[in-house]
N, C-alpha and C positions, 0 to 999 in steps of 0.2 A: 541419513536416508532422505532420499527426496521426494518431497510432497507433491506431488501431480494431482491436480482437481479434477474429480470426474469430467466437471463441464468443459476443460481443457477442448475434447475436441471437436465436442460440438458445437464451441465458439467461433472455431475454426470452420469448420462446414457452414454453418448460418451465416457467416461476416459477410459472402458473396451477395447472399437474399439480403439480409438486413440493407447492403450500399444500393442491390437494386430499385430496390422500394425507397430507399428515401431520393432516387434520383428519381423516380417517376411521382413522386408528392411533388420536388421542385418541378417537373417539366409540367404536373397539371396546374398546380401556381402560374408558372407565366404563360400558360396555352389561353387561347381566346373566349371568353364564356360566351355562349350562347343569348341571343337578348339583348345584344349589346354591342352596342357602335362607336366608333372615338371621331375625335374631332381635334385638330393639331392647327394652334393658330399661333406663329410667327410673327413677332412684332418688329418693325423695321425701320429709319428713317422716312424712306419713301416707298415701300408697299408693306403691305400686309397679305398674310399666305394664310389662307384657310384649308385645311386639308379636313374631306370627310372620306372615313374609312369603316365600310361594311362588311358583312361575310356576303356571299352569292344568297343565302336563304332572305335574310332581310331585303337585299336590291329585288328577288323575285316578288315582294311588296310592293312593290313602287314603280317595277315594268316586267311587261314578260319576257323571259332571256330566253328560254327553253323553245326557240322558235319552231325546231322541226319535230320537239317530243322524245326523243332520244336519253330524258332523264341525265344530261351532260349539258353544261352551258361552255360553249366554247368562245375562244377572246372574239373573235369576228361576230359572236353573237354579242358578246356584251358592249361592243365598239356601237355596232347599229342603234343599239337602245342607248348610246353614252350620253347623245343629246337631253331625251327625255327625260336622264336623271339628275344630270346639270339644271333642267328644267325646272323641275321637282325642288330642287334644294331652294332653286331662286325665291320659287313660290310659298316655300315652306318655314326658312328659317329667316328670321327678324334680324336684321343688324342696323345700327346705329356705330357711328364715329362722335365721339365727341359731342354727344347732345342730338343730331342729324342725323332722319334717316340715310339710308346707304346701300348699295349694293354687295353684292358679293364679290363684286370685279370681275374679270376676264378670269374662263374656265380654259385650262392646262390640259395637256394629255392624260388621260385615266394610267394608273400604276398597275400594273397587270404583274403581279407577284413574275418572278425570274423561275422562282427552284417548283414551278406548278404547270406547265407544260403550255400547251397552248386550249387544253379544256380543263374543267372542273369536275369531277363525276359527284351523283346524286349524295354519296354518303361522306361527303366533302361538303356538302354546301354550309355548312353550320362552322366550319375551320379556315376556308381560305377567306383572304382578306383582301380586296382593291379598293383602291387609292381616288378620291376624286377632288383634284387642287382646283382651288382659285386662286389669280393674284389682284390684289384690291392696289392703283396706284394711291399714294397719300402726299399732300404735300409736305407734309412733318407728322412727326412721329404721335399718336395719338394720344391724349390725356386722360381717355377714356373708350371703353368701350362696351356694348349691349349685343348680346347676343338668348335669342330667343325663340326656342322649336316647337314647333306646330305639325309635329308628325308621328307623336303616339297611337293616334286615331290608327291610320296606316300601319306601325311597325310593330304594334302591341301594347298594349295597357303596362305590361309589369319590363317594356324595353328600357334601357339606361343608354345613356350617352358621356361617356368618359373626355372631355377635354383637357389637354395640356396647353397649357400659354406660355410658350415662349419668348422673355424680356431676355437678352443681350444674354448673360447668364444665368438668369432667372429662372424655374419652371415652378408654374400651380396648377396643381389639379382642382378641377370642377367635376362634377357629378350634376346632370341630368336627368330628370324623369319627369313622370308624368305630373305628378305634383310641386314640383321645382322646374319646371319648365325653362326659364330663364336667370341670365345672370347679368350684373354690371360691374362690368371689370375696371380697377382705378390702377393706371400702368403707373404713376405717380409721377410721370414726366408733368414740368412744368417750363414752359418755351420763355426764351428770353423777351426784354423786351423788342427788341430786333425783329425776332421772328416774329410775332404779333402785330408789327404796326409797318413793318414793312413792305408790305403793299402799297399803305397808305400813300410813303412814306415818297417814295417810286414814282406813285402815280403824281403826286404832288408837284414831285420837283417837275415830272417831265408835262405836268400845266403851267408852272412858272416857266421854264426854257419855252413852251410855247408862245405864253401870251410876251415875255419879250421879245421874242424874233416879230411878235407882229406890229410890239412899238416899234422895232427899229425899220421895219419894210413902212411902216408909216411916217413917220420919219422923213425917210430917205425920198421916198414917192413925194411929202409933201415939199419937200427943197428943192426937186426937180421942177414939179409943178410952177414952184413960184416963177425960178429961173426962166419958166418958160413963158 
């Protein structure tokens, strides 16, 4: 005789629910929290890439997008205010290389998400997310770096900042707020001797090549002279 479980087929009816609910736990897991900005810095030989990346709710912090009121910030709106937020960042977050204040380098084109149309509407502004790059040139690759925001006051008391730092293969995560404000990153590169004294090294010789051309024009100028 064969044993059939009652709960047989209600296991079978529920397995649809049960797989839907556990894909919507994963997709609120990796959806964007609310309060919360990331920051993507790229380590390189010769530049450094800082990417800061907000939802529309926090950038309307920091400028007004919503120009004609419409409850819709569209990309032509957020292009007009792109300066003032590149502005913002300059004035706001601390960077050091190496010991050395520093800039944030030349700001890039804002990332204007592909799959979000050409506006945002109002019950979107807490989900979609643009991109706002700098590239920092460097002459070699950094041994160290500081980075440090000044813009809780503005985006909220209880806002975070998520940074990922990018070394060759490498990624760390950093966590921001308003009580950890900053950080000092050690990439653990250490430059040869070469790299280090090569300047010097350069400028040196090409003072020795100079001051002998000027013995030899001396030289040559004082044997004519006699001759003459």
């Amino acid at each position: 005789m064969l044993n059939v479980s009652p709960w047989a087929g209600y296991s079978l009816t529920l397995a649809p629910t049960i797989v839907g609910a556990l894909l919507m736990l994963v997709a609120s897991a990796l959806a964007h929290n609310p309060d919360t900005s990331y920051l993507r810095v790229t380590l390189g030989e010769k530049e450094v890439e800082l990417r800061f990346t907000l939802d529309i709710f926090s950038l309307q912090r920091i400028a007004v997008l919503d120009a004609d009121g419409n409850l819709e910030v569209s990309r032509r709106e957020l292009e007009a205010e792109a300066v003032t937020i590149f502005d913002y960042f300059r004035e706001h977050v601390l960077f050091e290389i190496d010991g050395k204040e520093a800039d944030l380098g030349d700001a890039s084109a804002i990332g204007w998400p592909d799959d979000i149309g050409d506006s945002v509407a109002l019950e979107r502004y807490h989900q979609d997310l643009v991109h706002f790059p700098f590239v920092k040139r460097v002459r070699d690759m950094p041994q160290d770096f500081y980075v440090g925001f000044d813009v809780f006051e503005a985006l909220s008391e209880r806002h975070k900042i998520i940074a990922t730092v990018i070394h060759g293969e490498a990624q760390d995560e950093i966590e921001f707020t308003m009580f950890e404000p900053d950080y000092l990153y050690d990439t653990g590169y250490r430059p040869t001797w070469w790299r280090r004294h090569r300047g010097r090294v350069v400028a040196g010789a090409a003072c020795g090549v100079i001051l002998v051309a000027i013995g030899v024009f001396i030289r040559v100028f004082s044997r004519l002279d006699s001759r003459a």
